[in-house]
C-alpha positions in Angstrom: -32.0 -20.9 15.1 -28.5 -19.5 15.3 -25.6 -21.5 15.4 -23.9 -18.8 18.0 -22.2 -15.5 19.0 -19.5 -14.0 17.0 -17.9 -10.9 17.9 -15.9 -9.2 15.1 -13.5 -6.3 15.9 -13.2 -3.0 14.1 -10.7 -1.2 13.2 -11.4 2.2 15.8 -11.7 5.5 14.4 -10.0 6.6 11.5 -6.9 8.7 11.1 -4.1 9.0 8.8 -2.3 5.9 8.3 -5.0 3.9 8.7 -8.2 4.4 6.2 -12.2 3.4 5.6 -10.8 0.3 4.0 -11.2 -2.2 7.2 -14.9 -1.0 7.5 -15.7 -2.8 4.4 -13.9 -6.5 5.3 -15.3 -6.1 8.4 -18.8 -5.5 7.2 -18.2 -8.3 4.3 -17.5 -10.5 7.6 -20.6 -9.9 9.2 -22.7 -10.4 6.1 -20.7 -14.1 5.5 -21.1 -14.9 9.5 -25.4 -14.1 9.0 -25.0 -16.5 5.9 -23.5 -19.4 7.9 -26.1 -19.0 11.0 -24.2 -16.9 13.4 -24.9 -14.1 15.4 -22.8 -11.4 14.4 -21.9 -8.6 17.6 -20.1 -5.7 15.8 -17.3 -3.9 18.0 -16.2 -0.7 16.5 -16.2 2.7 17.7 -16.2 5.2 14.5 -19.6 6.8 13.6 -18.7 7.4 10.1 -18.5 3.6 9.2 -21.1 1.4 7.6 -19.9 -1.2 10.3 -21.8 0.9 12.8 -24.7 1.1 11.1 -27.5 0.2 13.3 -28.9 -2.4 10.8 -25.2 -4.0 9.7 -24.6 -6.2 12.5 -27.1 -7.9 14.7 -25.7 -6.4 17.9 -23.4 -3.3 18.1 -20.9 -1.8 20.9 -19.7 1.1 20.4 -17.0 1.0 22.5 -13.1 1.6 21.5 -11.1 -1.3 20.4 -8.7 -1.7 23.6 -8.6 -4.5 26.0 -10.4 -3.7 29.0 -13.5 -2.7 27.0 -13.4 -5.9 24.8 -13.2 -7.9 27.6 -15.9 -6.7 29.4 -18.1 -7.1 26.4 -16.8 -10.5 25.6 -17.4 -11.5 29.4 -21.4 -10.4 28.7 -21.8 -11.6 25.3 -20.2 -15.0 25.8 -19.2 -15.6 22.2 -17.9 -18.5 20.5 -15.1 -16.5 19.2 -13.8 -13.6 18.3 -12.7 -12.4 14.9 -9.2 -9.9 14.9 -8.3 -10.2 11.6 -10.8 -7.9 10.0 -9.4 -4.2 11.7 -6.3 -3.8 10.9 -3.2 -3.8 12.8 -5.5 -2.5 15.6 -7.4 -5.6 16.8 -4.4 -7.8 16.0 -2.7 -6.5 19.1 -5.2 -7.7 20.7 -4.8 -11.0 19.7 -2.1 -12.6 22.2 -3.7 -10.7 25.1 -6.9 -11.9 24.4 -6.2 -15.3 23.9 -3.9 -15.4 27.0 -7.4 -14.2 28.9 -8.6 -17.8 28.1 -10.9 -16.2 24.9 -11.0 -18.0 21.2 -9.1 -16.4 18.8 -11.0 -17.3 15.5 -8.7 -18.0 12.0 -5.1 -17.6 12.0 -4.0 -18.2 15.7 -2.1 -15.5 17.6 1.0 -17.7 17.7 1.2 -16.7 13.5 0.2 -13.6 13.9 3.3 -13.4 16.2 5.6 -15.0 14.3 4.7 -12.6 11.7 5.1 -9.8 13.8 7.7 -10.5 15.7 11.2 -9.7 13.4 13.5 -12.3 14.8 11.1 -15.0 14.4 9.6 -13.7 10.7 13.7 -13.8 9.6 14.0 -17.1 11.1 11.0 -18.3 9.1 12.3 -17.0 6.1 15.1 -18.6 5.8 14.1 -22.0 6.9 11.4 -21.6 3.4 15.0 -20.5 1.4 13.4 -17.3 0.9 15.5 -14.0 0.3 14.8 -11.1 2.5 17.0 -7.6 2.3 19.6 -7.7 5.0 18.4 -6.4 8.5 19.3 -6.0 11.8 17.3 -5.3 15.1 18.7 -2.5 18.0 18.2 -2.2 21.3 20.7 0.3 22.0 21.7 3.8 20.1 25.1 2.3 19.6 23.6 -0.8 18.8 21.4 1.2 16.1 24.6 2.7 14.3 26.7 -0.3 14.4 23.8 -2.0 12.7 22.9 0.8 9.9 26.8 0.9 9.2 27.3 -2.9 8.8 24.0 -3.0 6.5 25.0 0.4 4.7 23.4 3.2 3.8 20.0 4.3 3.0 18.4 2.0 5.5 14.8 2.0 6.3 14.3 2.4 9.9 11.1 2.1 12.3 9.8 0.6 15.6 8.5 -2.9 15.8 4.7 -3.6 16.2 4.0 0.0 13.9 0.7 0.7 12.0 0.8 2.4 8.4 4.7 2.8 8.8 4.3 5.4 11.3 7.9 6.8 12.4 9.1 4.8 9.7 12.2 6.5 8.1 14.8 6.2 5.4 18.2 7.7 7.1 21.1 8.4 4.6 23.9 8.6 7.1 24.5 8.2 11.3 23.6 11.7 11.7 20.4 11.4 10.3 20.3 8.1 12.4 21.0 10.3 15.7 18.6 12.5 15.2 15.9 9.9 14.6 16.2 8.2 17.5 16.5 11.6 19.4 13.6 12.6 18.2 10.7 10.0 16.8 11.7 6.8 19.1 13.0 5.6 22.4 15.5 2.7 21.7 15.1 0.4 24.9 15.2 -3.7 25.1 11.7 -3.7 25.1 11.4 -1.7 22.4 14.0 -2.5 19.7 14.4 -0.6 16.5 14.0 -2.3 13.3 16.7 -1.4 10.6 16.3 -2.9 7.1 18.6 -2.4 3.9 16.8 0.2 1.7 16.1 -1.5 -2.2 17.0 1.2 -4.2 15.1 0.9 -7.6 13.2 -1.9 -6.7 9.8 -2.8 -8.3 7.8 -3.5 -5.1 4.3 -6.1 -5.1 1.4 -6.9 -2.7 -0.4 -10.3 -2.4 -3.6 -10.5 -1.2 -5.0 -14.4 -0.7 -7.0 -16.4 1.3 -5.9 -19.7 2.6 -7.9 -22.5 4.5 -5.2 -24.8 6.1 -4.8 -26.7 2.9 -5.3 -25.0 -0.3 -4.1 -20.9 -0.8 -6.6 -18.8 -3.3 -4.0 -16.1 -4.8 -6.7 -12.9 -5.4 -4.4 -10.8 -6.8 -0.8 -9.8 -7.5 -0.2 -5.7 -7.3 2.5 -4.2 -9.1 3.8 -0.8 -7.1 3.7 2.4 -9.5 5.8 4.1 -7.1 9.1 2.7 -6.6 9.8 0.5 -3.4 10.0 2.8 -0.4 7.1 4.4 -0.7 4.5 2.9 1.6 2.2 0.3 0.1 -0.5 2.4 1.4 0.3 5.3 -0.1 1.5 4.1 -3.4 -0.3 3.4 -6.9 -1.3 0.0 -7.9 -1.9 -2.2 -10.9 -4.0 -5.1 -11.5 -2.3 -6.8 -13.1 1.7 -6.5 -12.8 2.4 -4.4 -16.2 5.8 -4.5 -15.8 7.0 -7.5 -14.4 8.2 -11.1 -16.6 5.5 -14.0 -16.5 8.3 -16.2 -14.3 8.4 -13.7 -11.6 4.4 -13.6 -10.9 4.9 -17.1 -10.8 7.4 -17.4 -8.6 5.6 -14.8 -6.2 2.5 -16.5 -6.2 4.3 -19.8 -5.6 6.2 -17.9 -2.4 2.7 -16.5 -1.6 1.5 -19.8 -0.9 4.3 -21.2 1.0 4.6 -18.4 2.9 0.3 -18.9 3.7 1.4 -22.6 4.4 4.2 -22.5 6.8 2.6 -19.8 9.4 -0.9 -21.5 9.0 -3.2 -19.2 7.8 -7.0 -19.3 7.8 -8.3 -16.7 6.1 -6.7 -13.6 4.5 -3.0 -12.7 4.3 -1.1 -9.6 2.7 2.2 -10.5 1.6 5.0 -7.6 0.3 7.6 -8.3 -2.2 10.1 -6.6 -4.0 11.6 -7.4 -7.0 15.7 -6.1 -7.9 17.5 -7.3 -10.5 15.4 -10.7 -11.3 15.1 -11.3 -7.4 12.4 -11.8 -5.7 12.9 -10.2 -1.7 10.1 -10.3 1.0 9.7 -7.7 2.5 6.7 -8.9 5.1 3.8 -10.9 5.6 0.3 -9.5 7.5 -1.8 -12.6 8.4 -4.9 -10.1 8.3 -7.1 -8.3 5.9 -5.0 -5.5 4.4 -6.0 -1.8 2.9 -6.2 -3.9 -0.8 -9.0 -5.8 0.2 -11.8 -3.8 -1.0 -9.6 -2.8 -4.3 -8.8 -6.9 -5.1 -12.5 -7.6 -4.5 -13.3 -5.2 -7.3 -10.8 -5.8 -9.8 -11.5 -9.7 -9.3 -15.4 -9.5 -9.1 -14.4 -11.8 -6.2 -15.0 -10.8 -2.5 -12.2 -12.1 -0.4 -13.3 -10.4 3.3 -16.2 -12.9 2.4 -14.7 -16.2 1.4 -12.1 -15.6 4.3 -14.7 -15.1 6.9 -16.8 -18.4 5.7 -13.4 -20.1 6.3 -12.7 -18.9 9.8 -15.9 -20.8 10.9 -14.7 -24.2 9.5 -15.9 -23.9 5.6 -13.3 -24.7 2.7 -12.3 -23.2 -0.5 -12.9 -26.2 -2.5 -16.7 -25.6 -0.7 -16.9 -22.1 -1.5 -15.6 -22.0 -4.6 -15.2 -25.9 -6.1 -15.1 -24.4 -9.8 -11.5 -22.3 -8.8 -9.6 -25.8 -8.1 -10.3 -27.9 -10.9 -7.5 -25.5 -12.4 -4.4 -26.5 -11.4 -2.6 -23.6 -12.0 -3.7 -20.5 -14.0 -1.7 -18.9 -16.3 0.0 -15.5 -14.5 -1.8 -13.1 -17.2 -5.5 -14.3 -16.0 -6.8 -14.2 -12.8 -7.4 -17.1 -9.9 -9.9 -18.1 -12.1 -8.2 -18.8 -15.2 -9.9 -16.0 -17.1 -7.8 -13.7 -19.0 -7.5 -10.1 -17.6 -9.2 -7.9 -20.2 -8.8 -4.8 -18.4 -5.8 -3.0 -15.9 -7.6 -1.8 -12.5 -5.3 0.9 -11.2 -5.6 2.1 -7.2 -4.6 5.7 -6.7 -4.8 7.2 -3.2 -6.1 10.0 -1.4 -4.5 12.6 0.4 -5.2 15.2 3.1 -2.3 17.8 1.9 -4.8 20.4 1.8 -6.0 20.2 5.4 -2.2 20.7 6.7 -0.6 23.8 5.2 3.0 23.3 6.2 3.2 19.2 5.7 5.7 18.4 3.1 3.2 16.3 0.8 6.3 13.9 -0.5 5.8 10.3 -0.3 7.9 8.0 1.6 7.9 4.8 4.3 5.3 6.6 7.1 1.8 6.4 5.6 -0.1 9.7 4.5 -3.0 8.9 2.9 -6.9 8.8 4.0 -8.6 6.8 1.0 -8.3 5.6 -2.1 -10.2 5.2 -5.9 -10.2 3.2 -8.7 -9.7 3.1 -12.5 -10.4 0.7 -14.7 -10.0 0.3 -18.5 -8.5 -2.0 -21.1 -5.8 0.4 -21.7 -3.0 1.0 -18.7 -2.9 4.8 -19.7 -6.6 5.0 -19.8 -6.7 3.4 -16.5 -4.3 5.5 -14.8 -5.7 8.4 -16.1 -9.5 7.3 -14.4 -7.2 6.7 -11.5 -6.0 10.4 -11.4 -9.3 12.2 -12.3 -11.2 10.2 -9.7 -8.4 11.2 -7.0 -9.1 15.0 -7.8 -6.2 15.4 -10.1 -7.3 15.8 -13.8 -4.0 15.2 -15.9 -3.5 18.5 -18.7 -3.7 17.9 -22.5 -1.3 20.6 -23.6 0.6 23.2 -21.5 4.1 23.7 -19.4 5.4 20.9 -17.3 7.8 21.7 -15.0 10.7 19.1 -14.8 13.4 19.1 -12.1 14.6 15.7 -11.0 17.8 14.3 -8.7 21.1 13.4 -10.7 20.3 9.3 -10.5 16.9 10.2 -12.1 18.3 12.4 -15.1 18.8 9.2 -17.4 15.3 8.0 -16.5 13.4 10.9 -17.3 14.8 11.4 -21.3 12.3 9.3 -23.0 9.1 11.3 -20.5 10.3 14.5 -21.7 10.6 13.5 -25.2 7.4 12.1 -25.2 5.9 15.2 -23.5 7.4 16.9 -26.1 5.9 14.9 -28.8 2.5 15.3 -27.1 3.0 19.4 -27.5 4.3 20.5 -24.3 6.4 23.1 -23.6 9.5 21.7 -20.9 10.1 24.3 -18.1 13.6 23.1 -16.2 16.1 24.3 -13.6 19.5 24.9 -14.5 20.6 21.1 -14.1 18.0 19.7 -15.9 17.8 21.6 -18.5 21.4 22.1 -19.3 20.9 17.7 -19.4 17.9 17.7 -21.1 20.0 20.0 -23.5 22.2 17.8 -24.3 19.7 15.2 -24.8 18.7 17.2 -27.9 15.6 17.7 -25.7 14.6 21.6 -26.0 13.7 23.2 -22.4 13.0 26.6 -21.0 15.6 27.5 -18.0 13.9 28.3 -15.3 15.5 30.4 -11.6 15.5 28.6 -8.7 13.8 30.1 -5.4 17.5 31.6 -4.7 17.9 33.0 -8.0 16.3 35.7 -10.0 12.5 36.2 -10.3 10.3 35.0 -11.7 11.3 31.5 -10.2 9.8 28.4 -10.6 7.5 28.8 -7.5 6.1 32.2 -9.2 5.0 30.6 -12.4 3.5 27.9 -10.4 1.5 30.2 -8.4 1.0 32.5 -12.0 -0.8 29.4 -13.6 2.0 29.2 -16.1 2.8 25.5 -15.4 0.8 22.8 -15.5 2.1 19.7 -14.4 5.4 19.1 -12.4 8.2 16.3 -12.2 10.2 16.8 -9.5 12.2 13.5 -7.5 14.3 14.3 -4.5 17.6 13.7 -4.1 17.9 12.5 -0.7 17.5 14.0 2.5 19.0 17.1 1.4 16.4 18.2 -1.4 14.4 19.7 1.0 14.1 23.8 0.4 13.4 24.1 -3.4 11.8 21.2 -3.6 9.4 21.8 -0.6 8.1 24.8 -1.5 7.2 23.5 -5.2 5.5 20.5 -3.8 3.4 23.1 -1.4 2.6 25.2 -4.1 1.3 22.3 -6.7 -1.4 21.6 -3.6 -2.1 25.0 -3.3 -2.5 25.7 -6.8 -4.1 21.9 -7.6 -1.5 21.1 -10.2 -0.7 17.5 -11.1 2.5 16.8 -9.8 4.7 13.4 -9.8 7.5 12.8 -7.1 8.7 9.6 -8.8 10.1 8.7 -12.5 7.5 5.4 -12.8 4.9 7.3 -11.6 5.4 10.5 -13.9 6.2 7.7 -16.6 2.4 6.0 -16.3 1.1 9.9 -16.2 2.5 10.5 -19.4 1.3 7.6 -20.7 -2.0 8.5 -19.6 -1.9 11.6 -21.1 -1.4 10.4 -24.3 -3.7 7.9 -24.2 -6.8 10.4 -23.1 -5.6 12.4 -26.0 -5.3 9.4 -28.4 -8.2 6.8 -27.4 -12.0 7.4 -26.6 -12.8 7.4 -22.8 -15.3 5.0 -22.3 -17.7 4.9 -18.6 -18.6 1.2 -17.9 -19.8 0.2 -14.3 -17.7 -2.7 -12.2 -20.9 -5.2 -12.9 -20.7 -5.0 -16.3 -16.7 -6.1 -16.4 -17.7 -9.5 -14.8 -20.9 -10.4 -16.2 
């Protein structure tokens, strides 16, 4: 006998900015709802998902995840809920609307989802927990806008509110840039305000995944950015765990975590962002949903979250689910939730579509690119990354030329890579300010033309095969012709190539520990047997 109807909303069909990753909490959901007795009606609308199998869920619509159709469907059905929290930022619009139509909103209400959402009321929150947050602003006006980005300063992240995978999401360097922006990617009204946030140059950015029940906060993971902040968490490397970061701030960011999880009354999963700068800790926002991680923290953890979570949202309790997990009071940062120590790193890398769109620059940055993501996992970071890589299509060289031309605030940064690409028996390939730094660095170099200079230039030895991994950070908005076309020709030509110093930093080290270490092949079942 079942206990009742369900209805669980998917996530729509995919595009970029928004991945496969939702199909698997929301299938995980379905599978914990048939556990606890319920009937479980799938609403989804994307034939390529395992959520629209015809033997996942025990009743499917496929019908597109908007109001009116919802609605109609709840109005037959008659559920006892519905679930929003499974789809992405998709379904969670629906939540207010839905619940304003008289229909239950199962786990976190809509009232925290809002709060969440909505920027003046998230800021608000903030402070009241004494949190830090980087200075921001909200426009409802052009001239509101640049009064705003110049009182902040510049680089400032800019965007619409209520946006999914940062689309028209920006960093702007000055008020032209600004002008041009709103001109062209958003309409600035009152009902629409324009978000502006100070930009963290430098900044070592993290993700939280947990899962709270109204009174205890399960931590899953903490995920160390190996892109620098700025670059959208969807589209950026991960690391289980932080291999960076001090022990006191994991602890203080799974402390904040939990607060955070507290004060807007979560029940169920929750994606929090941080960054780190200079020894503080800034949050940068809080998604009371299943986020893109799910699936990836599952697998490094041997735990899976979308599961718990959706045994909570029906009424069932951590201490239930998993009574072992709270006799520890708190777990050391190094292990996991469960007090065991991490023997291994898993590293995320994602997937990108650069191929399929000829004339895209493929640089990373706030608006989200990518359309999946793989996993590496070994008890070396270098090994790790270097899994992460090959399984992403992009098999990191051995020997060769590696092409090296990076923006003037990067120059220090990138002495100790090309060093240690020298040591490893590469041959450094560099434009005229590079190389004349690296130079001087006692590092040796070959000079290599620009696209304006003579030929052969750098995008002809590309394309001749004669380089064989590239390094190459822009300096702002106005890197853009040089560096575009090298970008463009590394897809074309399939060669690794690394648009940020911690990212080429981890590749190197990857490199040499392929070439150093024996790669080893274990499946995930083994790691937590």
């Amino acid at each position: 006998m079942k206990k009742g109807k369900i209805v669980i909303l998917g996530s729509g069909p995919n595009r970029i900015g928004q991945g496969v990753e939702f199909d698997y909490a929301c299938v995980h959901c379905v599978w914990a709802l048939k556990e606890e007795g319920y009937e479980a009606i799938m609403v989804n609308c994307n034939p390529e998902t395992v959520s629209t199998d015809y033997d996942t869920s025990d009743k499917l619509f496929f019908e597109p995840i908007v109001y009116e159709d919802v609605v109609n469907i709840i109005e037959s059905e008659k559920p006892d809920g519905v679930v929003v929290q499974f789809g992405g930022q998709t379904p969670l619009k629906l939540a207010v609307p839905l619940q304003n139509a008289g229909i239950n909103i199962l786990g976190t209400s809509p009232e925290s989802i809002d709060i969440a959402e909505d920027r003046e009321r998230f800021r608000e929150l903030i402070i009241n927990l004494g949190l830090k947050q980087p200075e921001s602003g909200i426009a409802r006006s052009k001239e509101e806008a640049i009064l705003t980005a110049e009182k902040i300063g510049y680089p400032v992240l800019v965007r619409p509110s209520y946006v999914l995978g940062g689309r028209a999401m920006k960093l702007v360097y000055d008020t032209a840039e600004l002008l041009q922006y709103i001109e062209e990617a958003v309409m600035v009204t009152e009902d629409k305000p324009l978000l502006i946030d100070r930009f963290l140059e430098d900044a070592v950015e993290l993700d939280v995944d947990a899962v709270s029940d109204g009174e205890n906060v399960l931590v899953g993971a903490v995920m160390e950015h190996i892109e620098e902040a700025g670059i959208h968490s969807g589209d950026s490397a991960t690391c289980i765990p932080p291999y960076t970061l001090p022990e006191d701030i994991i602890v203080e960011v799974k402390r904040q975590t939990k607060e955070l999880a507290k004060a807007l009354n979560v029940y169920g999963l929750m994606n929090v962002q941080f960054a780190v700068k200079d020894g503080d800790i800034y949050v940068i926002e809080v998604n009371p949903r299943a986020s893109r991680t799910v699936p990836f923290v599952s697998k490094a953890i041997g735990y899976p979250l979308a599961k718990i979570a959706s045994k909570i949202i029906v009424g069932r309790k951590l201490r239930e689910i998993l009574p072992d997990v709270f006799q520890i009071k708190e777990p050391h940062p190094a292990t996991d939730f469960k007090g065991r120590n991490f023997n291994h790193y898993s590293i995320k890398e994602v997937v990108f579509p650069w191929n399929r769109f000829p004339e895209v620059d493929p640089l990373l940055g706030p608006e989200m690119k990518s359309t999946g993501e793989v996993m590496g996992i070994d008890e070396d970071f270098g090994m790790a990354f270097y899994k992460a890589q090959a399984a992403a299509g992009s098999i990191l060289p051995e020997e060769g030329n590696v092409f090296i031309s990076v923006a003037d605030r990067d120059k220090p940064n990138v002495v100790d890579i090309a060093r240690k690409l020298v040591e490893l028996g590469f041959t450094i390939f560099a434009t005229e300010g590079t190389h004349r730094f690296l130079q001087e660095k006692g590092i040796p170099s070959v000079r290599v033309s620009k696209l304006s200079e003579e030929r052969p230039n750098v995008v002809d030895r590309i394309r001749n095969g004669e380089i064989n991994i590239i390094i190459n950070t822009p300096s702002g908005k106005r890197e853009r012709s040089d560096a575009y076309f090298i970008r463009r020709a590394a897809v074309e030509h399939k060669i690794p190539y690394f648009t940020t110093v911690r990212a080429a930093k981890a590749a190197v080290e990857a490199i040499n520990s392929y070439k150093n270490k024996v790669f080893t092949v274990r499946a995930v079942q083994e790691i937590f047997k």
